[in-house]
N, C-alpha and C positions, 0 to 999 in steps of 0.2 A: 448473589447479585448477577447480572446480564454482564454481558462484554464489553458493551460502553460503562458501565458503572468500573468493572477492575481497570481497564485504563485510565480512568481518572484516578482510581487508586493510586496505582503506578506513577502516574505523574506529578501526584502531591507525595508519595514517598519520598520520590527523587528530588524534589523538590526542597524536601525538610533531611536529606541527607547529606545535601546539598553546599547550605546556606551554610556560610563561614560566619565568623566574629572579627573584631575588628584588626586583631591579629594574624589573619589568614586560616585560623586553624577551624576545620570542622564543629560546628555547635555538636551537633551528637557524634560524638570517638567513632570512628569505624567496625569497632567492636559491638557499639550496641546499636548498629545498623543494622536492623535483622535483615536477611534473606525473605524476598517474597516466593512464597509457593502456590502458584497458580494448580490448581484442582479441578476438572473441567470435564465434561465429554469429547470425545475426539474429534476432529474438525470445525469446532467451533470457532475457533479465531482467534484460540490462545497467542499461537505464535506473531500473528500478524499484528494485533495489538501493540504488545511490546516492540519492535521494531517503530511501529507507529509513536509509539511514546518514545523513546529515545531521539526520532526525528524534529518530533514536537517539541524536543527540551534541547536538542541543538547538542546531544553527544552521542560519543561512541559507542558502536555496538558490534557485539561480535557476539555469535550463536551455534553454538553445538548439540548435535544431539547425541546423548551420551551414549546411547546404547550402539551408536556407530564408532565406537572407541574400547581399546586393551585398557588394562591399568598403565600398561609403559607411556601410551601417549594421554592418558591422564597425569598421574603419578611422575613418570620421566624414567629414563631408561638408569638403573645401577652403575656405577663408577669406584671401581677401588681407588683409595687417596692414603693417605700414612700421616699417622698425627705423631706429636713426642709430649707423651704428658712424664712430670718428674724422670725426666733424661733415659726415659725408655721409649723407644717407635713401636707404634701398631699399626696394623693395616686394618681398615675403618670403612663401613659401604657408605657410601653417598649416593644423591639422586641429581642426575641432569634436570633441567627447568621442564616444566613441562608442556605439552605442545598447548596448550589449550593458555596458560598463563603467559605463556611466549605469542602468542596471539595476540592477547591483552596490549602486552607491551608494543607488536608491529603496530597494529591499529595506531596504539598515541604519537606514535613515528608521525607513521602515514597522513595521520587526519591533525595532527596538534592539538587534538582535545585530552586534556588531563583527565577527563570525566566521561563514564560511559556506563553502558547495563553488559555484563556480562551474563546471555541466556543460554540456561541448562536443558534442554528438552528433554522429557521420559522418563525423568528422574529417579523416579519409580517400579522404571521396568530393567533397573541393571543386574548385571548379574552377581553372582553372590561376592565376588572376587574385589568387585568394581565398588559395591553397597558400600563397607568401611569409609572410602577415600570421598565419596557422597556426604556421610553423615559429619566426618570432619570439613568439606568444605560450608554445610550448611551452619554447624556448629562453630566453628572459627576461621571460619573464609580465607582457609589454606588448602592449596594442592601439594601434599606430599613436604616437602620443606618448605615451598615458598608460599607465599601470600599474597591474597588477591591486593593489585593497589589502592591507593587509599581513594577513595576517588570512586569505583566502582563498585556498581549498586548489584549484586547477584540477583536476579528472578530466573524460577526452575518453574517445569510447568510439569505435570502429569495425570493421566488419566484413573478415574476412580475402580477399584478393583470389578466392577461389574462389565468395565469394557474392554476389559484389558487381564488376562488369565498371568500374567509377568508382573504384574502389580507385586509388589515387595511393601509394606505398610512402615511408617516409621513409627516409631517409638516416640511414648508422652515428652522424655528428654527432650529430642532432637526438634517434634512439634512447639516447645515449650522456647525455641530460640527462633523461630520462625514468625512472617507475617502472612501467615494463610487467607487464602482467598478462595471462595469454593464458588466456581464461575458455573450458573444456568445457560440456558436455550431460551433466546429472546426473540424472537422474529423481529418483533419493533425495534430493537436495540442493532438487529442486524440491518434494517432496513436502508436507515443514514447511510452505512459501508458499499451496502446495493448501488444506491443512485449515485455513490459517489466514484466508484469502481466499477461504472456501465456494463452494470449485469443485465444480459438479455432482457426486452422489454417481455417477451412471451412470459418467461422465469417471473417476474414480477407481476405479469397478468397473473397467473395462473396460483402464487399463490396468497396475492391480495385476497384471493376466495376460498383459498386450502389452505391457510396456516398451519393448520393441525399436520401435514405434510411436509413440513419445513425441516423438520427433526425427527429423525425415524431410527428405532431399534429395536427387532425382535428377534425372535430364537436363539440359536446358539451354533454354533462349531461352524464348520462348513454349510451350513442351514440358515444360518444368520445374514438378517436382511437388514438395512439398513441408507440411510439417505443424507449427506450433512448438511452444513453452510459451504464446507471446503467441494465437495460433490456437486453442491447448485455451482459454486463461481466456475471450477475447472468446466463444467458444461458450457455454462456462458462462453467461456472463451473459444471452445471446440464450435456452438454454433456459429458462432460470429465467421470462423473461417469456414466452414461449411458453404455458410450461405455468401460467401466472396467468391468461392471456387466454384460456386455450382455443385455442388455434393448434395445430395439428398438427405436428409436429416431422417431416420427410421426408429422404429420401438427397438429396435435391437442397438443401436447406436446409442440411443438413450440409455439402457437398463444396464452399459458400462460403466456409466456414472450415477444414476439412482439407481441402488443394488439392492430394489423392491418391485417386483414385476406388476405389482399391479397398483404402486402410484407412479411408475416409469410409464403403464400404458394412459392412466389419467393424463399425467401429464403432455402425453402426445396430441390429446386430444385436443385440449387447452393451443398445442403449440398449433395445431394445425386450423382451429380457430382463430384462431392471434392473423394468420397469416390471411386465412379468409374474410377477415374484416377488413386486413389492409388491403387486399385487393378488391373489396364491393366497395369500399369507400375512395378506394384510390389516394389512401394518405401519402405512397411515394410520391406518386407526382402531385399530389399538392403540396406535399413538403418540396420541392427542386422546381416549384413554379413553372410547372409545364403544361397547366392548362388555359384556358382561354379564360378569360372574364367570364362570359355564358356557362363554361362547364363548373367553375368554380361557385357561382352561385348556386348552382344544381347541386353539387357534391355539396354544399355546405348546408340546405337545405335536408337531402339525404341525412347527413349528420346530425340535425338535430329530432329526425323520427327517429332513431338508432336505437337500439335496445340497451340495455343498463349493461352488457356483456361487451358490444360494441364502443360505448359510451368509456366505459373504461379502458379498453384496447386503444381509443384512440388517446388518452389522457398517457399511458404508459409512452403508446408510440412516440408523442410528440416531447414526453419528458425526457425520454433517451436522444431525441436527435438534439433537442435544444440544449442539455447537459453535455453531450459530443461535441457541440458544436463550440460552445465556451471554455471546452477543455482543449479544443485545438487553438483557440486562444494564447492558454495559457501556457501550451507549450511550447508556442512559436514569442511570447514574452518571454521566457525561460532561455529559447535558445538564442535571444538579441542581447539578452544579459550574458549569457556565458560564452559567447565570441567575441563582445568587448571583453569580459575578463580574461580571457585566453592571448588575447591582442595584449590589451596593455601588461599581462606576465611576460611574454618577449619582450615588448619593448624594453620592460627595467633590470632583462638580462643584457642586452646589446650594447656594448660599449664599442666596438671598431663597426664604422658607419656604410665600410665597403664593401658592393655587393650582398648588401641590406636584402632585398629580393630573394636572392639565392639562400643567406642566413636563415630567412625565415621558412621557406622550404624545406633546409635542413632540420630547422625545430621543429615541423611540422612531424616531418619521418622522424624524430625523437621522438616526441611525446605518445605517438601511434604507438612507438615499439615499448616503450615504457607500460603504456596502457594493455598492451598483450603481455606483458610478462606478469603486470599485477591482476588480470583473468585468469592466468594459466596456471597465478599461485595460490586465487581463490582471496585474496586480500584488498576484493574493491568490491562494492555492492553494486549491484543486476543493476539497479535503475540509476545509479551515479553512473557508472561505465557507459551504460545506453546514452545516457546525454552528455559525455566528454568524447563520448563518440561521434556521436550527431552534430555538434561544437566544432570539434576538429576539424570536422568533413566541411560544414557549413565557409567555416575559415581558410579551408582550402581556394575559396572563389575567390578571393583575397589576392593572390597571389600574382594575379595577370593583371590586376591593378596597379599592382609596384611595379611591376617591369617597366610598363608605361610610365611611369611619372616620375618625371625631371630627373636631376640626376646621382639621384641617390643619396640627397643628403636626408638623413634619420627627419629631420624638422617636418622636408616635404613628402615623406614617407608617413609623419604620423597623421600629417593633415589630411593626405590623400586615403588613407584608411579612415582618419575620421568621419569623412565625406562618405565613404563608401558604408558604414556601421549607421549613419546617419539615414542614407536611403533605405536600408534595411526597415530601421526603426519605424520609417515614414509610410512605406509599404505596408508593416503588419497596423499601423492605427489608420490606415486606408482601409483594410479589410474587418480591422476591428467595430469603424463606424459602418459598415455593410453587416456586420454580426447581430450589433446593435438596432439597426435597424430590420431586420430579420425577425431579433426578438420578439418589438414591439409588436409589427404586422401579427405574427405567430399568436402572440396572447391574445391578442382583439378579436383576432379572426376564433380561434378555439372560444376564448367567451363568450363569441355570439352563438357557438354552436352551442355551447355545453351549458352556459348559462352560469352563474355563479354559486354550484352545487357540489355534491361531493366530489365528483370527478375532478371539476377544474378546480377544488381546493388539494384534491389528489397531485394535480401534478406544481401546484405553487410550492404543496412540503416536497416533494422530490428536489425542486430546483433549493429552497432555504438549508437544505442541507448538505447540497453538492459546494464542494470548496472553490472548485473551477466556476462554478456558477456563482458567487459572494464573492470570488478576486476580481472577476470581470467587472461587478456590478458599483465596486468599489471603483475600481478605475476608472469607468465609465456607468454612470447611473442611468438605469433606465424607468423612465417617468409613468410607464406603463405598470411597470413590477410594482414600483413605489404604489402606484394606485389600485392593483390587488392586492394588495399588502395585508389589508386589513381582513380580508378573509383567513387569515392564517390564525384563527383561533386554537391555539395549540391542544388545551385543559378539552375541548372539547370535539378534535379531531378524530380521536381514536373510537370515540363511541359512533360519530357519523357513519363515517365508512365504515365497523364493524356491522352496524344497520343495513345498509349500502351491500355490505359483499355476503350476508347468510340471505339474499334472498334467495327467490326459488332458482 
């Protein structure tokens, strides 16, 4: 199955591992909660997936890759202890907790979820030492004495002996207690992820018409060429600050992320079309409205002689700014919510009302230093911290607001924050109805060029599938989207544009 089919796996697992009965207890025992074993070629999106399902289901997740571990910090480090069986003492070895189970347990600290995925990376490729304490934890979801808690769902992932020369194969046994999952290369299945994680539009130009490109692997040893899903994204994000910083984007810069020299140089080709279209058509500045009425009719004119190459460069281009531009949306939604959340957690710590202002400053430089110690211990996740970061900061503005207002009592302290969380709100659905409006113009104008064909059906599934594109739309509908809508015939999408993109 594709990548999007095993996370749906994964999430109806977890799901049905889940579900209690009326007495609190687990419907299926823990025991017969098998392990999922993700099976896959490398960079396909094993790892991200499950992260992504765990988020989805609203639990815990913690992720190791095994091959970056001793038995000790698997297993746990040995301990002498002394027992007395029938009025005689021995001395007896024991095993400290181990780091990876002691994880487990910070996580439900930290985050209060009883419930979560604990992922095993590489599973596969451990060493002979390490293999044992693998097959016991797939086989009875224990590390060395203890055991995994009740509550968490084990998915391991690993790659299949052909990509991987460390491949260790399990035994029918161990197979036999597992829920396998043997993950394909889907370009379509990857696509959704594409437009929703603004993968360069060039990337998405280029291989709307080179699928076959999309997943690449030949030779062997040091000879071995090859291209992934995880090699297109890490590029996307390298060009994206290239072209910020002014940095010239080359065949050689390329070919350290696609590590096949001659669809590395394809590919440049493609990137350096991408860019020449944008510039004979001037989508920058008709995207930033900086040209005149007269030129704009011209350039939209232009646009509709455009070649089928052209036609789709601008269908990409405009799906990428208008999917950014929703996603900055929802970010600055995100961070109006987690500054009132932030606000009202002090407030229902504060009980002495004096020098309220200064208190809350002081909680400020708490929570900063707290948030550094859980980075530096590896016990918060990249993109939680990024936005408790950004929260913090944003609440920092906060704080010259209090000074100023009255005098100090908690009541007109929360008013005057409330007033101030208030503007904010008011602010981002001021630029919200500018986004909104943006949209609209954007679609009409592209429909008049493009016309109601595969291209502008190209970039309506780009936006139906971006989530930042479907939060906005929910929040605020737009009448125009609504009224494309109906080109969105899904059963017969894939054959259009596969028509569309083998031309000459």
């Amino acid at each position: 199955m594709n990548i999007r089919q095993a996370k749906d796996e994964i999430i109806h697992a977890i799901r049905a591992y889940t579900a209690k009965d009326e007495a609190g207890n687990y419907r299926i025992p823990p025991l017969r909660q098998r392990p999922i074993l993700l099976i896959g070629p490398p960079g396909v999106g094993k790892t991200a997936v499950v992260g992504q399902a765990a988020a989805e289901c609203g639990i815990g997740f913690v992720a190791y890759t095994i091959t970056h571990h001793t038995r000790q910090s698997a297993v746990g480090l040995p301990v002498i202890s002394h027992k007395i069986w029938r009025g005689r003492e021995y001395t007896v070895t024991e095993y400290t907790m181990s780091e990876i189970i002691g994880s487990v347990y910070e996580t439900m600290d930290r985050t209060g979820r009883r419930e979560g995925i604990l992922f095993i990376d590489e599973i596969n490729c451990v060493s002979e030492t390490l293999m044992p304490t693998m097959l016991q934890l797939l086989q009875a979801k224990r590390f060395g004495e203890y055991r995994v808690p009740a509550g968490w769902v084990i998915v391991a992932a690993g790659n299949p002996g052909e990509y991987n020369t460390s491949v260790r194969e399990f035994d029918m046994v161990t197979l036999d207690r597992v829920k396998k999952i043997m993950v394909e290369v889907d370009y379509d299945a990857w696509l959704p992820y594409a437009c929703d994680h603004g993968i360069h539009g060039s990337i998405l130009f280029y291989l709307d018409g080179n699928r076959e490109n999309f997943y690449h692997i030949s030779g062997a040893g040091e000879s071995r060429q090859f291209l992934t899903a995880r090699g297109w994204e890490d590029l996307s994000v390298m060009i994206g600050e290239y072209e910020r910083e002014n940095i010239p984007v080359t065949p050689e810069f390329i070919e350290q992320y696609l590590q096949c020299p001659e669809i590395a140089a394809d590919y440049f080709g493609w990137y350096r079309l991408y860019g020449r279209c944008g510039e004979k058509l001037r989508l920058k500045e008709f995207w930033e409205d900086r040209l005149t009425e007269g030129e704009r009719r011209e350039q939209k004119e232009v646009m509709r002689r455009s070649s089928w190459e052209e036609r789709l460069c601008i269908s990409r281009y405009f799906a990428g700014k208008l999917t950014g531009m929703l996603a900055e949306s929802e970010s600055e939604e995100a961070l109006c919510r987690d500054t009132e959340r932030l606000w009202r957690l002090f407030l229902g710590q504060v009980s002495e009302t004096k020098d309220l202002p200064e208190q809350f400053r002081g909680w400020l430089k708490q929570e900063n230093h707290a948030l550094e110690i859980k980075s530096d211990q590896g016990v918060t996740d990249e993109e939680e911290e990024r936005k408790e970061r950004r929260a913090l900061q944003a609440l920092g503005n906060l704080y010259p607001e209090l000074v100023g207002c009255g005098d100090g009592k908690k009541a007109d302290m929360a008013a005057c924050a409330a007033a101030w969380l208030q503007r904010r709100q008011d602010c981002h659905r001021g630029r919200d109805q500018k986004r909104q409006e943006k949209l609209s113009g954007t679609l009409h104008d592209l429909a008049d060029v493009l016309g109601k064909g595969t291209e502008f059906v190209s970039l309506l599934s780009a936006m139906a599938v971006n989530r930042s594109c479907v939060r906005f739309l929910v929040r605020r509908p737009c009448e125009a989207f609504a009224g494309y809508a109906s080109l969105l015939q899904f059963d017969d999408r894939r054959r259009r544009l596969q028509v569309a993109f083998e031309k000459d």
